[in-house]
N, C-alpha and C positions, 0 to 999 in steps of 0.2 A: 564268823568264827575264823580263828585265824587257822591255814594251811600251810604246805609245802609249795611256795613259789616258783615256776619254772618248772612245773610239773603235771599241768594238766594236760597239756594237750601237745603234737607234733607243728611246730609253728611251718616246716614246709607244706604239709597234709593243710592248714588253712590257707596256706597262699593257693594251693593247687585249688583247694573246694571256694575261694572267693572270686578266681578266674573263671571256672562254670558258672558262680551266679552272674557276673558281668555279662556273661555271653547270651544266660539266659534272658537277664536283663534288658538289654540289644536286641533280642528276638522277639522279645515280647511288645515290642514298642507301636503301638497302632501304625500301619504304615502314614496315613495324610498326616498323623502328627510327625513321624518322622521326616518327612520329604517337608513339612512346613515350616520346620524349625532349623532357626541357623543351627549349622555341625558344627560352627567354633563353641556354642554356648551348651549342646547335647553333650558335646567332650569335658568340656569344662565343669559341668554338670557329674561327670560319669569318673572323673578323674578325682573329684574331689572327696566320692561318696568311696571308691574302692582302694584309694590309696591308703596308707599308713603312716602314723607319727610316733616313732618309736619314742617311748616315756624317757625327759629328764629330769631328775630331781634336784629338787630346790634345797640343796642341802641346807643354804646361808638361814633359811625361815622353818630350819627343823623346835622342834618343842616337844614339851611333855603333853602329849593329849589328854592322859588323866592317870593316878596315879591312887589305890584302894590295898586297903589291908585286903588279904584274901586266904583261905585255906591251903596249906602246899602240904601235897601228899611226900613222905618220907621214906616212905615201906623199905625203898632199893638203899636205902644209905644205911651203908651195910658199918656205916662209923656210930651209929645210934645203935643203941642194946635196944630190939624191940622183938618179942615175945611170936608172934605170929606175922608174916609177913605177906601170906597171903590174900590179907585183906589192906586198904587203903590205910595207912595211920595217919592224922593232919594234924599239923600245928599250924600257928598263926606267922604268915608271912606277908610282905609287900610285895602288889602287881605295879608296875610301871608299862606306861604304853606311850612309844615316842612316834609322831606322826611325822613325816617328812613329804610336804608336797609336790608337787610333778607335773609337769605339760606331759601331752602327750596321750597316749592310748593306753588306758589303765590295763585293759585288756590282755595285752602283750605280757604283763608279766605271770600269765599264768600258759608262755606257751616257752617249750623249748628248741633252742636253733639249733642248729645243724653243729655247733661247736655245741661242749657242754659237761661237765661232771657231774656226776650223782652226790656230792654234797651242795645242798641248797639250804636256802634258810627259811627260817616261818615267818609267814607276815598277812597281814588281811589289805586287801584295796578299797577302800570305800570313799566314792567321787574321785577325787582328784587327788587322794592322800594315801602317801602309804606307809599304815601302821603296821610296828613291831612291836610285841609286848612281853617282857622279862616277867620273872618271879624271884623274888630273890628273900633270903632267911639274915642276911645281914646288912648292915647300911656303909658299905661300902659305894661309896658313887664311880670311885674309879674303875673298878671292877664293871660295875655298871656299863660305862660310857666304854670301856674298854671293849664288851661283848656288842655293842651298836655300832659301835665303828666297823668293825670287824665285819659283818651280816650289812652293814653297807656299802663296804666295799666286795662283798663278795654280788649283790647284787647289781652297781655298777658296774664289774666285770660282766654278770650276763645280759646285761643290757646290751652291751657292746658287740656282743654277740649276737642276739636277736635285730640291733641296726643291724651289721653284715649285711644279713637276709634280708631285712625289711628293704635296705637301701638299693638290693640289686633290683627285687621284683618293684619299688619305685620309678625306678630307672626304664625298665624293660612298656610302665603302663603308659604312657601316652603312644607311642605307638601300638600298644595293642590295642588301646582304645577306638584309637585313628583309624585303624586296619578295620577294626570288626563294624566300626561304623558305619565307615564307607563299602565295605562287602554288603548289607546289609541294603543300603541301600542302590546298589548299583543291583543288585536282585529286584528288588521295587522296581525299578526303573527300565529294567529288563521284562520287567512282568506286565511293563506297561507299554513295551514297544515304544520307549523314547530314551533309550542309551546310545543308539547313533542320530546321525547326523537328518534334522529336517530337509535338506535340499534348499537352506535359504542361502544363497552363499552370498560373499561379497567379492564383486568381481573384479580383479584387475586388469590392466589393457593390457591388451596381446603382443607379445616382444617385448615387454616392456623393461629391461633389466633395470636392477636395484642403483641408480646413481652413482651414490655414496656407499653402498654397502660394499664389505670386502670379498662375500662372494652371492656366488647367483641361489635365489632360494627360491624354488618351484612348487605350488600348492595353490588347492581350489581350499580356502576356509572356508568353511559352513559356520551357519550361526546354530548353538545348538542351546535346546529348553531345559534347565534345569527345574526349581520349583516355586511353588508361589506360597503365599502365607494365609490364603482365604482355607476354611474350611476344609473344602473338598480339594483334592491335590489338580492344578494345572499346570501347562508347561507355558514356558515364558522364554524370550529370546536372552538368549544371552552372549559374549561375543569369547569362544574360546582362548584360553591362555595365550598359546603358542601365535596367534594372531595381534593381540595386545602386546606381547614380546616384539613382533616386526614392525608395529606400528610406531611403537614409542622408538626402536633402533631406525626407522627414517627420520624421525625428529631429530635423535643425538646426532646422526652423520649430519645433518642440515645446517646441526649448532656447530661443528666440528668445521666445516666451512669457512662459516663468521669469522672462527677461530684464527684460521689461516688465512684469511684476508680481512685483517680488523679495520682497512680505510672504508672497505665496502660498507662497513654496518655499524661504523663508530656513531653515527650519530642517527640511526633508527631508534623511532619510539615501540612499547608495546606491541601495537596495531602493527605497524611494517614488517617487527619481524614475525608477529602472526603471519602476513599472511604470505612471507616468504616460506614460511613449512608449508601452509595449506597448499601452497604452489608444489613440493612436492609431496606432498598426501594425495594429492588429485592425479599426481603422474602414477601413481598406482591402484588408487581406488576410483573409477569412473561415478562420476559425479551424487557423491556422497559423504564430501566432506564440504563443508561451508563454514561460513565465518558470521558470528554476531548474529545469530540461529535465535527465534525467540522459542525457549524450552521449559517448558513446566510453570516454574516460578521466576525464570528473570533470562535474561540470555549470558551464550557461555560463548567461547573465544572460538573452539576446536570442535566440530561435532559430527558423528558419523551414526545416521539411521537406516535402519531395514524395516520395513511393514511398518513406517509410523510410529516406530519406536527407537528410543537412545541407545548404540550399543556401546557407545565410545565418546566419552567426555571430557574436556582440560581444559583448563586457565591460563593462562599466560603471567605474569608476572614479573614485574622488578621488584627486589630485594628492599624493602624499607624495613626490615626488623621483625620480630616473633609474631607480633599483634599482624601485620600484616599477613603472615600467613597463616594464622586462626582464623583470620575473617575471609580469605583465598578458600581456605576448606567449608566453612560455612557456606559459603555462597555456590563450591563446590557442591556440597551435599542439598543444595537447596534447588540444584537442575536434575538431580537423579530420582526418578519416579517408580524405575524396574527394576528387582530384583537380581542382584550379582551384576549391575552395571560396571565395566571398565570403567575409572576415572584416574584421570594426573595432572599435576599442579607442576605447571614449568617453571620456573625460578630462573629469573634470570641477574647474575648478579655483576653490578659493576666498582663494588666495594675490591678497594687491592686485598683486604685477609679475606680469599677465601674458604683458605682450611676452618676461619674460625665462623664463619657462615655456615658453610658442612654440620660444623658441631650444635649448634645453635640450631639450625634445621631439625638434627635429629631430637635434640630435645627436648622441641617444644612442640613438634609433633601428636605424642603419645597424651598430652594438657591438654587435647581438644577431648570435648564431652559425648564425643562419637567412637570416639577409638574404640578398639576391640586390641589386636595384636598385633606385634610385628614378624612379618617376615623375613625373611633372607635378602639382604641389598642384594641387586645385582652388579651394584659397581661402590666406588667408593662415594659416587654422586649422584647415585641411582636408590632411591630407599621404595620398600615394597610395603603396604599396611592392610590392615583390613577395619573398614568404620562400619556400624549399622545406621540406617538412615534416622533421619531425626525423629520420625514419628512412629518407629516400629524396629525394636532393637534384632529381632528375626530374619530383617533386610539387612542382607551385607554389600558392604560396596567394597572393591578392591581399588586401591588408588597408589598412583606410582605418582613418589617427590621426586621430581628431577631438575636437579640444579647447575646452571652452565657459568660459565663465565666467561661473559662476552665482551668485546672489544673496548677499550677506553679513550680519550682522548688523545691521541698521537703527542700531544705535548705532554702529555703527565697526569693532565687533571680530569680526574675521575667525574665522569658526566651522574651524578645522583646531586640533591639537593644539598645545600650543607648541614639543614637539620636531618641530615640521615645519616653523617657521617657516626660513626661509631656501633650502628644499628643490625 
């Protein structure tokens, strides 16, 4: 039956009572499944269900939904001579009922935002349509289409209005999402006596100042257990952020070197300049970084373990074009076995464009069948990602692109194949 549109309900008063059920939502979540489940895909999940899609209507595929003689009561037309007026009097008129389609959340148009007038118009929502329906005593069409425009422009305007609203509390949910998720579970994880640090650390040599770094950074990392994907919740190694940050910055100073002296390492393969970083990885990690490591499923270039387990994994790479480094991450996700393993794919490129490498990197990245998200680059040649492993979308891996560009041939010519030019 058709109503007064934009009038049932306070549209602030539901954002406020859909942020309590979220919350409750999030509290109610069995803890092992919470700690078992990737947080990118719980959010995602959570994001999708409490957000909103303010309705827009399809004006261009409006029509006549149906169109019936019908009784129209008279009594108030006070231009007809009728005898008693107290009761209904009917003559025989035409109902016209015009449907206008719409994406979006049928929903919303029975709530009103925070902007607003008390003239509104009648109309009923049914699926994904929204009917208006006239009566009219003469066959005027103009007249007609004259009162539908009208009552749809008036409810485009509140539409407009209900986005406003919709659009900020939008805005504001993935961080609320974020927030209450991770609150949530940092309680769990508190509950379980494993939100600090296990005591596994990785140790560096004593005095041993940063090379290349621009200043001195002093810290015992621990490796610390986030969670695992079996049933019952475990903790598992994991290698924290702020560690993975220092690790890949002795890689770039290492590459920044090359940089500045390009006769040194113009003509190094792969392998060499592996194991000129591993050379310094090892000046600060006492012997836990090794080269050509057999790991899981195949061996990886760069590897650093504690307890028998991978916390820190990379590739080495020359630059031959996209497919090359689809198959770099492949082979990457195919040495990761633990959950939240660090991983990075070093790119090395000796193609002269390489802005247009940069862009091509970042491209073809997100095409691999693992991805999940991007993060925040930390440089312009530094890309951050997050992929789930190949055989259990729950397992995340973080893996940092980083792509250098290293020395050329002193005469000119670029040491890569010539079928790779352009690549």
């Amino acid at each position: 039956m058709s109503g007064y549109l934009f009038s049932k309900g306070d549209l602030r008063a539901l954002l406020e009572h859909v942020k309590l059920e979220l919350d409750k939502e999030i509290n109610g979540f069995e803890g092992n499944y919470l700690l078992n489940t990737s947080e990118t895909d719980i959010c995602n999940y959570l994001l999708s269900k409490y957000r909103f899609d303010p309705p827009v209507l399809r004006r261009d595929e409006l029509c006549v939904h149906d169109h019936q003689e019908t009784d129209v009561d008279v009594s108030h037309d006070h231009r007809r001579l009728i005898f008693n007026r107290d009761k209904p009097f009917y003559i025989k008129g035409t109902s016209v009922t015009i449907a206008v389609p719409f994406n979006g959340d049928g929903n919303l148009f029975h709530c009103s935002a925070s902007t607003f007038t008390l003239n509104v118009p009648r109309g009923q929502v049914v699926g994904h349509e929204l009917r208006l329906t006239y009566t009219t005593l003469e066959h005027d069409a103009n007249a007609l289409k004259g009162s539908y425009e009208q009552d749809l422009a008036s409810v485009e305007q509140k539409i407009n209005w209900v986005r406003n609203d919709v659009d900020a509390y939008n805005g504001q949910l993935p961080a609320l999402v974020e927030g209450k998720v991770r609150q949530r579970k940092q309680k769990l994880l508190a509950d379980a006596g494993l939100v600090g640090s296990l005591g596994i650390p990785i140790r560096r040599r004593d005095g041993e100042a940063l090379t290349f770094s621009p200043m001195e950074i002093k810290r015992k990392p621990a490796i610390r257990r986030p969670q695992e994907v079996s049933a019952a919740f475990q903790p598992e190694l994991a290698l924290p952020e702020q560690e993975f940050d220092y690790i890949l910055k002795v890689i770039e100073n290492m590459v920044l070197v090359m940089e500045r002296s390009p006769r040194a390492f113009v003509k190094m393969d792969e392998e060499s300049l592996r194991d000129h970083i591993l050379v310094q990885l090892n000046g600060h990690y006492e012997g836990q970084v090794t080269g050509e490591t057999f790991n899981y499923t195949g061996k990886t270039d760069i590897l650093i373990r504690c307890e028998g387990k991978n916390v820190f994994i990379a590739e080495c790479k020359f630059w031959k074009g996209p497919q090359m480094l689809l198959d770099t991450l492949d082979q990457l996700l195919g040495y990761t076995s633990w959950r939240d393993t660090k991983a990075a794919v070093l790119v090395f490129n000796r193609n002269r464009d390489h802005t247009a490498v940069l862009q091509k990197v970042s491209a073809t990245v997100p095409t691999h069948t693992c991805y999940k998200r991007t993060l925040n680059p930390r440089s312009e040649t530094h890309f951050r990602y997050v992929f789930h492993q190949r055989s259990d979308t729950n397992r995340e891996v973080f893996v940092a692109v980083l792509v250098f560009h290293v020395p050329v041939d002193p005469g000119g010519k670029d040491l890569v194949d010539t079928k790779q030019k352009g690549q």
